[in-house]
Every structure is written in C-alpha cells, then in structure tokens.
N, C-alpha and C positions, 0 to 999 in steps of 0.2 A: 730450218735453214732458209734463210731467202735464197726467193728463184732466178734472184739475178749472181748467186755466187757458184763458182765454183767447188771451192771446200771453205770449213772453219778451218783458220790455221789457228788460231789460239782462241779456245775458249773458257767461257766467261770467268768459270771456276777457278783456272789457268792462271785467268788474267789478275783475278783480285789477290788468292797468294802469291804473285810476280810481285802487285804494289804495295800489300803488305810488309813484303821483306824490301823491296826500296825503305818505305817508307822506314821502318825499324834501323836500317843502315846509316842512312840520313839522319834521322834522331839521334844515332852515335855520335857521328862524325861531327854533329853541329850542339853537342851537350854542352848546354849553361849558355849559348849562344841565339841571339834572335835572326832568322834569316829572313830574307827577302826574296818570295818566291815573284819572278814574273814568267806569268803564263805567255804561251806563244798562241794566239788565236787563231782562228776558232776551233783548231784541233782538241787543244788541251784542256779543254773545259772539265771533260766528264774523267779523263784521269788524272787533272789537277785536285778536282772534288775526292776524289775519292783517297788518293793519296796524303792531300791534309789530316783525313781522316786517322791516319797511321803517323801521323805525326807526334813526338812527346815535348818538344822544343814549342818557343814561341816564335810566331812568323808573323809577315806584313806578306800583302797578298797585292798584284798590281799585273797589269794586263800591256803587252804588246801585240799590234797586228802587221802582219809583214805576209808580199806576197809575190812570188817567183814562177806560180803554178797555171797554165792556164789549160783547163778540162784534166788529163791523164801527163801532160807534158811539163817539164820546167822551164819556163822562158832563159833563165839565167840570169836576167835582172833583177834584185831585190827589189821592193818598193814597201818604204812603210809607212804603213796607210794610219796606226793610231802607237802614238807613243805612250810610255811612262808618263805617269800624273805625280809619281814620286820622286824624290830625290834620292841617288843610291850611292850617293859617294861617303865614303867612308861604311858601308854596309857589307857584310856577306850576302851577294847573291846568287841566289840558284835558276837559272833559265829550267821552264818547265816546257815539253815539246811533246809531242806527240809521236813522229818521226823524226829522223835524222837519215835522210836518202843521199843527195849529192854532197848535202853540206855546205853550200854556195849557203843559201839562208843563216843556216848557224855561224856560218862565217860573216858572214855580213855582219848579224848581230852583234857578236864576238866584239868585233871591231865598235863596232856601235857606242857598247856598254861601256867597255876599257876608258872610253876618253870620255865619263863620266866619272872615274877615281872610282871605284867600290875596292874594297877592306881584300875581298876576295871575290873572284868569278866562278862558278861551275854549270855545267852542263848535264840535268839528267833527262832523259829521254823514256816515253814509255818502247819503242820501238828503234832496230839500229839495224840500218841495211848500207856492211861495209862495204858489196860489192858495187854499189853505186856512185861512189864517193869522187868526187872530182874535186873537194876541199878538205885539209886534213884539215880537224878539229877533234880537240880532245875531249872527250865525254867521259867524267867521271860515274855517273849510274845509268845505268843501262838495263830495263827489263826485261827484253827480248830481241834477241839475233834473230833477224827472217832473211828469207833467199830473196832475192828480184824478183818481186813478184807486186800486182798492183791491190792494194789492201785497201779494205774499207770498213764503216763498224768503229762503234767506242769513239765517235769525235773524228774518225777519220771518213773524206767524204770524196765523191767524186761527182762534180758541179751541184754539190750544196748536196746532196743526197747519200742517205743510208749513215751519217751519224750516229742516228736512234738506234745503230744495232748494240748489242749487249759484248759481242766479242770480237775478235778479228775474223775476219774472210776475205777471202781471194776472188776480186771480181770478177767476171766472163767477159772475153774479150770481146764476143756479143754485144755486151752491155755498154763496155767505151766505144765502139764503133756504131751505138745507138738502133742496134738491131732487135727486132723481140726476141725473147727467147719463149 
C-alpha cells in the first residue's frame, strides 16, 4: 500500500471482476448494436482500457476532457477543455467516467451531449458517490458505491498524482493538506 494512503478501499482483484461484470451487462444491453464509448478524461483511461476489454458488441471509442476540480475541491464550474472529434448524433452513446461525486460535471455533460441528437445517452461510472451529489443524473452502470471519502488509484488522481495505483484508496488528509507523512 502506498504511504500516502489510508486504506485500500477496493482492490485490484475487486476492481477487475466489478468491470468484468459491467462490461458483460453492457454487452447485453447493447447486443447486435455498435455503441459509442466517450471516455471522460484523464480519469477513465485505465478503466475505459480495461472494460473494452469485456466488451462483446462493437464500439467507436472518443475522448472528452472537462474540468470542475481544482487540487481535492470542486469549483462548481465546468470547463471543457477537449471535445469529441466525432459526430454522435444519431448513435448510442455511453459516457465512460471514472467518478460520479457531485454530478455538477456529468450534468453538464449531460446537457452537452443531448443537443448533439444521439439515438440514445447512458452513463456508466466505474465509482458512484451518492452522498455527495448536488446534481441528480441518472447512471445506468455503476461499479461501485463508496462513502465520502477522497479516493485515488486506477486513473483517479489528486494533482496529477497516484493514477499508477492498481486499485482504489483513501488518501491521508496528510497528504491533501501537503504534509509528510
């Protein structure tokens, strides 16, 4: 475990049968259908990767970056910083994220997409933290429910650091307050 966490809250093992069984769900729900994954950046890299992997359908693959966050806090502003390079209207697509904490971000999205016409919208999430939510938005897949807590690990990062971890963990408030440990 790295020294700057508190605990593993979901590890590795944990996390790949979580996106196994998305991904298997997904495949159902989208059989004989091509969808259109866009990833939410730079969270969702390493569980966008690995969840195509569990895919049996065929998909287009396309990248968003959108940003609210600044260090451990959320501004409340959206800002999106690199849009779609594709066109999604008339397409099923699926928003790939990372987190889903206040929902301000996914809502924004949300909004975003829609008034680009796609076929259909859904939302899946590897991580879903309902008590933080100050935007209701509907998330059809959901990997894992956590408490308020500030996670990092698997793509999720606190100023650009500890992505490279393998699973989830609970940072030290130590560590946001830029203290050693």
């Amino acid at each position: 475990m790295h020294k700057d966490l508190e605990e593993i809250l979901i590890p590795t093992a944990e996390l790949n049968a979580g996106i196994k069984k998305l991904g298997e769900r997904i495949s159902l729900d989208y059989a004989g259908r091509c969808v259109s994954l866009v990833g939410v950046l730079k969270g969702c890299v390493l569980f966008m990767a690995d969840l195509v992997k569990h895919l049996s359908i065929d998909t287009r693959m396309d990248f968003m970056m959108l940003s609210s966050y600044s260090g451990a806090q959320s501004t409340g502003v959206v800002r999106t910083i690199l849009d779609l390079k594709e066109n999604i209207e008339g397409r099923d697509v699926l928003i790939i994220e990372d987190i889903v904490d206040s929902g301000l971000t996914m809502h924004y999205m949300l909004q975003n997409l829609r008034t680009r016409h796609p076929k259909s919208l859904e939302i899946c999430t590897l991580l879903d933290k309902p008590s933080c939510r100050k935007a209701k938005v509907p998330i059809k897949y959901t990997g894992f429910t956590i408490p308020d807590k500030f996670v990092v690990g698997y793509g999720l990062d606190y100023n650009e650091i500890y992505r490279n971890l393998p699973y989830i963990g609970v940072l030290k408030k130590s560590a946001i307050e830029g203290k050693k440990t």
